[in-house]
ZALO-62263 format. One line per 5 residues: number of its first residue (from 0); their letters; for each residue x, y, z of N, C-alpha, C, O. Coordinates in pm, 1 decimal, padded with zeros to 6 digits. Example, Ala and Ser with C-alpha at 12.3 -4.5 7.8 and 13.67 -1.06 7.14 Angstrom:
0 = AS = 01319.0,-00569.0,00780.0,01230.0,-00450.0,00780.0,01320.0,-00330.0,00780.0,01423.6,-00331.9,00846.5  01285.0,-00225.0,00708.0,01367.0,-00106.0,00714.0,01290.0,00003.0,00787.0,01340.9,00113.8,00803.9 $
end
This chain:
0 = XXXXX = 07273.6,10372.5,08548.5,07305.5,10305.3,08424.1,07450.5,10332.7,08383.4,07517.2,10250.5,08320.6  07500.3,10464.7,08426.3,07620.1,10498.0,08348.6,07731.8,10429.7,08457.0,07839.7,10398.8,08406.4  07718.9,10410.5,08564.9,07781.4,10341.0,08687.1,07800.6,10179.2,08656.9,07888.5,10098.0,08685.6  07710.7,10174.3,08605.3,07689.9,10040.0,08554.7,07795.8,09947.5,08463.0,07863.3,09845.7,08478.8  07767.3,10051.7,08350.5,07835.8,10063.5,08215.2,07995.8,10018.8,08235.7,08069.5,09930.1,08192.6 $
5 = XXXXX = 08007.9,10154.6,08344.8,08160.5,10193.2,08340.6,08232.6,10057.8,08427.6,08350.4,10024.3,08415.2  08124.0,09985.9,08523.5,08169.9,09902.0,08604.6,08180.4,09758.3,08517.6,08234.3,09661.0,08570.4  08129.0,09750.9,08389.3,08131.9,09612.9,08299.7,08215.5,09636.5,08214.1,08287.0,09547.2,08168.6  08225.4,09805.6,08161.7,08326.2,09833.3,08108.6,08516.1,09785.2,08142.0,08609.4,09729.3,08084.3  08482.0,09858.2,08284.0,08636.8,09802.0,08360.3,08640.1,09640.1,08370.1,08754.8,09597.8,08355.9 $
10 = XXXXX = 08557.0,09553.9,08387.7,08545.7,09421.5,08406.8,08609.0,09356.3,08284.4,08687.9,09261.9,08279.1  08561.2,09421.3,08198.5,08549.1,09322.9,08016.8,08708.8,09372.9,07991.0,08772.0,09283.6,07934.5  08796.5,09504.7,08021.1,08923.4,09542.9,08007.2,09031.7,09450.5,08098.4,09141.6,09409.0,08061.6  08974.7,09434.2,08211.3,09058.4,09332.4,08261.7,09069.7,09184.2,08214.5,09174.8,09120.4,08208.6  08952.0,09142.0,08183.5,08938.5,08999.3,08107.6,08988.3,09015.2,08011.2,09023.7,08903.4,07973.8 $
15 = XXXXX = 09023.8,09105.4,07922.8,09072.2,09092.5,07758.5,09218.5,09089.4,07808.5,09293.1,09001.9,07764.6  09274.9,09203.0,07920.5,09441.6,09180.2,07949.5,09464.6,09037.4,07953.8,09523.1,08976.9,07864.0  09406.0,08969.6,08086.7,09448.4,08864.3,08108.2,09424.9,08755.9,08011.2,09517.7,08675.1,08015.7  09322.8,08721.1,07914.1,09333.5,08643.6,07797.7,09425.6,08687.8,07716.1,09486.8,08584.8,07687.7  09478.4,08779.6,07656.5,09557.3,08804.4,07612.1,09716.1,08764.3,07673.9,09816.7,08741.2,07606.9 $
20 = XXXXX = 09700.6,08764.5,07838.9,09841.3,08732.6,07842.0,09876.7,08557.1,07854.9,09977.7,08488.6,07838.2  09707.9,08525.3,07901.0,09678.1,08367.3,07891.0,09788.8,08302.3,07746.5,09881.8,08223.0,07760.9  09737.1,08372.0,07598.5,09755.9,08312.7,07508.0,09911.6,08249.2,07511.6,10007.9,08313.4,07553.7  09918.2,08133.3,07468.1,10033.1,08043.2,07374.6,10145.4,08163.4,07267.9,10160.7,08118.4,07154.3  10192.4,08251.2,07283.9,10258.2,08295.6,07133.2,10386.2,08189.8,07133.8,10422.6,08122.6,07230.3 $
25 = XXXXX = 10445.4,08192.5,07000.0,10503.6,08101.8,06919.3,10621.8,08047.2,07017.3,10683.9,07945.5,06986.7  10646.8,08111.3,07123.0,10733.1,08087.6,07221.7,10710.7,08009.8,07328.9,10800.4,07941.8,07378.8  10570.4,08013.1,07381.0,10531.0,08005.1,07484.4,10442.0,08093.6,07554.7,10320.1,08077.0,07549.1  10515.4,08222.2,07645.9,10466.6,08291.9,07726.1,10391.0,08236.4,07833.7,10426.7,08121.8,07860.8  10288.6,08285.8,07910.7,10260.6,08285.2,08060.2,10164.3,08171.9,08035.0,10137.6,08118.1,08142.4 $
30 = XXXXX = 10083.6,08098.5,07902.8,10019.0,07964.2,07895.1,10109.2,07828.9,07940.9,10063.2,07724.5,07987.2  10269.8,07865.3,07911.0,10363.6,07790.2,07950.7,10358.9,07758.1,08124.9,10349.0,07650.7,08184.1  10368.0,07868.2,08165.6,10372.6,07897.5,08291.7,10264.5,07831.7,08394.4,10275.1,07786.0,08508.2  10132.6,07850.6,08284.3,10026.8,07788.3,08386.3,09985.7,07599.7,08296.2,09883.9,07530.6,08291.3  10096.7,07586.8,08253.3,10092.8,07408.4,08151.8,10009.7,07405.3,08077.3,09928.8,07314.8,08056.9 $
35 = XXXXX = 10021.1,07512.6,08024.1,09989.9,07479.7,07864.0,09826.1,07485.8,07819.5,09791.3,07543.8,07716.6  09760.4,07439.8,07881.7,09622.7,07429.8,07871.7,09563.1,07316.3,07790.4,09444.4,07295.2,07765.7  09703.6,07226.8,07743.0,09674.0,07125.2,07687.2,09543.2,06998.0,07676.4,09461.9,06950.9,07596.9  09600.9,06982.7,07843.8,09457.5,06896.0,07897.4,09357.0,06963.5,07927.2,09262.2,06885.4,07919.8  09321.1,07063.3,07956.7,09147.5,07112.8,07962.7,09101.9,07161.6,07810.6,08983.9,07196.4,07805.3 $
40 = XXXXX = 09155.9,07167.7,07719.8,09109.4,07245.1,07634.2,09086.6,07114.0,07532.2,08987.7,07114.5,07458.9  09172.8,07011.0,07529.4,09153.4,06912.4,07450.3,09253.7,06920.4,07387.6,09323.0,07020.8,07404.7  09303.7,06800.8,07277.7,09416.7,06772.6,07220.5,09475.4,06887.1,07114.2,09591.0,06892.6,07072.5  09380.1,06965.0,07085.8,09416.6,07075.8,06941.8,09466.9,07220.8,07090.0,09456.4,07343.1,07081.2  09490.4,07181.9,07143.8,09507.2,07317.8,07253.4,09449.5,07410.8,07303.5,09342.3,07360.3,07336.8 $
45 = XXXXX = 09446.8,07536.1,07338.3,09376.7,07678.1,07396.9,09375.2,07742.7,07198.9,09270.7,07800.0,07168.1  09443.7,07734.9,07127.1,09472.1,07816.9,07033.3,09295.8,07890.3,07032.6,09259.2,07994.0,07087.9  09235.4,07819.0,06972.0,09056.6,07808.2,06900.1,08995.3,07871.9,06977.2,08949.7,07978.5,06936.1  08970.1,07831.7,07119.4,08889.0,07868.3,07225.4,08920.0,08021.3,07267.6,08851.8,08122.4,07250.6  09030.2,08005.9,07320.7,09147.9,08169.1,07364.4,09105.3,08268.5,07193.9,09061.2,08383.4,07192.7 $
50 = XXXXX = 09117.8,08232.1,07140.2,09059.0,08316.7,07002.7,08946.1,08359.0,06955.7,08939.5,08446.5,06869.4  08827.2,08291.0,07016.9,08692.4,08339.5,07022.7,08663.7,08380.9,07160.8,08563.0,08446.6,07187.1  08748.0,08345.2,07249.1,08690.2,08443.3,07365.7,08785.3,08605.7,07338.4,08725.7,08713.3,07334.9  08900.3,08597.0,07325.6,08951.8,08669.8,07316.5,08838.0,08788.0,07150.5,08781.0,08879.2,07210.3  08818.0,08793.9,07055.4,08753.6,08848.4,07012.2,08589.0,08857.8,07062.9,08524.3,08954.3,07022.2 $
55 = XXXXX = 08537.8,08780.3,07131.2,08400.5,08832.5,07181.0,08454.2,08919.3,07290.5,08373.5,09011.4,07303.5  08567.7,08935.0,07387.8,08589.0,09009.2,07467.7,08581.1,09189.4,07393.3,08507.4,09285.5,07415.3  08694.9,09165.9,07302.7,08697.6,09258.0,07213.5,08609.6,09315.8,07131.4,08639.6,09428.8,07092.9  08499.7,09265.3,07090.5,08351.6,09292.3,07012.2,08269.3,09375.2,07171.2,08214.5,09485.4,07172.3  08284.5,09286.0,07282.0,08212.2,09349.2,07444.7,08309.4,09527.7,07446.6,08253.2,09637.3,07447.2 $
60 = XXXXX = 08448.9,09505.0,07447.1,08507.2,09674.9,07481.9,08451.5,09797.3,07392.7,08436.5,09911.9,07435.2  08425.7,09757.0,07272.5,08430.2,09818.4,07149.7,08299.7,09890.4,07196.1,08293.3,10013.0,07204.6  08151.0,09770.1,07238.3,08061.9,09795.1,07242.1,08053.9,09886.3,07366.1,08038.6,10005.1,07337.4  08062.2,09852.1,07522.1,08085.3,09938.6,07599.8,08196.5,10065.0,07565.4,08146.4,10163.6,07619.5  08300.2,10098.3,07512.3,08288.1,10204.8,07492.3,08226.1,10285.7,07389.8,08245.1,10407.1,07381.9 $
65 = XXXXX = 08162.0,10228.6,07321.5,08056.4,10372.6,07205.6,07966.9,10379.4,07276.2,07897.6,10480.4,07264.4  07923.8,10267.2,07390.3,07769.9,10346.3,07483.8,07828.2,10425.6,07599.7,07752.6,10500.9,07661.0  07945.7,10416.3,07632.6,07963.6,10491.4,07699.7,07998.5,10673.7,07629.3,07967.6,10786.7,07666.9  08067.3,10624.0,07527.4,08066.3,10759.8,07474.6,07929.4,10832.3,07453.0,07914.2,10947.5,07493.7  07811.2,10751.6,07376.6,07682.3,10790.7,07338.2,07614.9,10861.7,07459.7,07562.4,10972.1,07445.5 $
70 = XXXXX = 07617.9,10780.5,07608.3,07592.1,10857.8,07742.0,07600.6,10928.1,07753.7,07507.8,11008.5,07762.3  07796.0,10970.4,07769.6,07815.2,11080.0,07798.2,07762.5,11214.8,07706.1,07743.0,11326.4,07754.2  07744.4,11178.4,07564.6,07692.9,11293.2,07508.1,07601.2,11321.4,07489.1,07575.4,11431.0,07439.3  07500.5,11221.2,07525.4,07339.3,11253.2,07558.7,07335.7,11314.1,07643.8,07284.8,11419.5,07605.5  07376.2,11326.1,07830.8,07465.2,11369.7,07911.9,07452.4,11555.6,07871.2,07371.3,11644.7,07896.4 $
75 = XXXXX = 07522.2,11549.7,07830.9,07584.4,11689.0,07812.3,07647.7,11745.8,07909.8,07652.6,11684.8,08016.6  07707.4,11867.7,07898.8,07742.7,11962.0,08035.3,07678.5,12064.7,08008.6,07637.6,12087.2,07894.7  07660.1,12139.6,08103.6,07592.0,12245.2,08145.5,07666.0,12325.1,08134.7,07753.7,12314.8,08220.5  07686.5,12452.2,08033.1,07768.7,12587.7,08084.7,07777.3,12604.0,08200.5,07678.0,12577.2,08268.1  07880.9,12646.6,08256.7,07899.7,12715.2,08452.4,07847.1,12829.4,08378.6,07855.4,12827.7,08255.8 $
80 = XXXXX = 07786.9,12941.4,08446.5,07768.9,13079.2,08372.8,07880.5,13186.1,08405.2,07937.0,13169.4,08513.3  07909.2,13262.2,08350.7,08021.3,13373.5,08341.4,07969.6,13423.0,08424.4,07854.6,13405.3,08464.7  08070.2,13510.4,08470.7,08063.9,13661.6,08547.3,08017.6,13742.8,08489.0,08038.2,13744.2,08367.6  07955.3,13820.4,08535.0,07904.3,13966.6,08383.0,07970.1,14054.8,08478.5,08016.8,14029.2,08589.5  07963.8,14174.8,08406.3,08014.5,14287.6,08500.5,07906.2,14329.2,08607.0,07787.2,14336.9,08576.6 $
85 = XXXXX = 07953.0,14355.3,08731.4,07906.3,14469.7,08817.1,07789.5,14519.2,08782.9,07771.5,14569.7,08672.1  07704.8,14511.1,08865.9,07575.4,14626.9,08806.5,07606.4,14763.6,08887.1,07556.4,14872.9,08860.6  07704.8,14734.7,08997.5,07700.5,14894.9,09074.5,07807.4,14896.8,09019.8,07877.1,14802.2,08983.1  07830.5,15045.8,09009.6,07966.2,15107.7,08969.1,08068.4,15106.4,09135.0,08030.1,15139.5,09247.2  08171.8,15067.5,09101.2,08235.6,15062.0,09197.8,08310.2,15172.0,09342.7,08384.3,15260.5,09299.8 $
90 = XXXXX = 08301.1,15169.9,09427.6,08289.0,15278.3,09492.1,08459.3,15321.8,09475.6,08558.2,15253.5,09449.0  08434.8,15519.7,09515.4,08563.8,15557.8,09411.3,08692.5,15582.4,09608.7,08684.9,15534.6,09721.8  08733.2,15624.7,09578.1,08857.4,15603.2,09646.3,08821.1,15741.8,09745.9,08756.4,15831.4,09691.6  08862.7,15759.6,09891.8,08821.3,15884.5,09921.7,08921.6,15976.7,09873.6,09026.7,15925.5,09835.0  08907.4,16137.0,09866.5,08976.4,16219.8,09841.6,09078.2,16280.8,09970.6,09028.5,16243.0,10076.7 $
95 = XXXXX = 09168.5,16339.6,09988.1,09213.9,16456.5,10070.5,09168.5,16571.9,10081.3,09160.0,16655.1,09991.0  09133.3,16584.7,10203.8,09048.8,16755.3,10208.2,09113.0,16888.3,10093.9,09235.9,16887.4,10088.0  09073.6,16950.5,10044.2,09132.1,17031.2,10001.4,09167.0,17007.6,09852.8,09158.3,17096.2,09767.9  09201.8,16898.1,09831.4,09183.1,16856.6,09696.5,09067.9,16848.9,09615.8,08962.3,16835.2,09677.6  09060.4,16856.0,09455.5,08933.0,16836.2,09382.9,08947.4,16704.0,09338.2,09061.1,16662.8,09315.0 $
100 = XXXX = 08834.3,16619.0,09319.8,08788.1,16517.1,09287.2,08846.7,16485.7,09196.8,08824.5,16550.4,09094.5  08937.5,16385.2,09190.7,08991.2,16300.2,09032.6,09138.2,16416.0,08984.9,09210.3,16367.8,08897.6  09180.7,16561.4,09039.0,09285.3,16624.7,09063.3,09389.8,16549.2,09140.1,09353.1,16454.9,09210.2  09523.7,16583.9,09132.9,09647.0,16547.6,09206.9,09698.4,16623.8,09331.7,09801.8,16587.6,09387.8 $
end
């Protein structure tokens, strides 16, 4: 499910770029580039259409990411567990003959 998510997730982010770069702004931009959209969209232009897809795209990201967030925190992580100390005491260093234990 979460494979899922993330894979409609990435889908719906790419469709919102490219409608977005689709759109007409007051200049032109890349709608220029591909003519306008005049004739498929009908005589009033892309403006209307490009504006409700473009916000249902945007209503789709919004929604895939709070379920993706909600997943992941249903999800949870698992503590890794710590180290604790040693249960054996660590072995001590040998001595030099003749010397006393823990002496110089």
């Amino acid at each position: 499910m979460y494979g899922i998510l993330i894979f409609v997730h990435l889908l719906v982010s790419v469709l919102l770029i490219l409608v977005v770069l689709i759109q007409q702004p007051q200049k032109g931009g890349m709608a220029a580039i591909m003519g306008g959209g005049e004739s498929l969209f009908g005589g009033g232009g892309a403006a209307p259409f490009m504006t409700k897809i473009t916000a249902a795209l945007a209503v789709l990201f919004m929604l895939t990411s709070v379920s993706l967030v909600l997943i992941a925190a249903r999800r949870g992580r698992v503590p890794t567990p710590t180290r604790s100390a040693p249960t054996q005491p660590a072995p001590s260093l040998p001595t030099e003959p003749g010397t006393e234990e823990g002496g110089f």
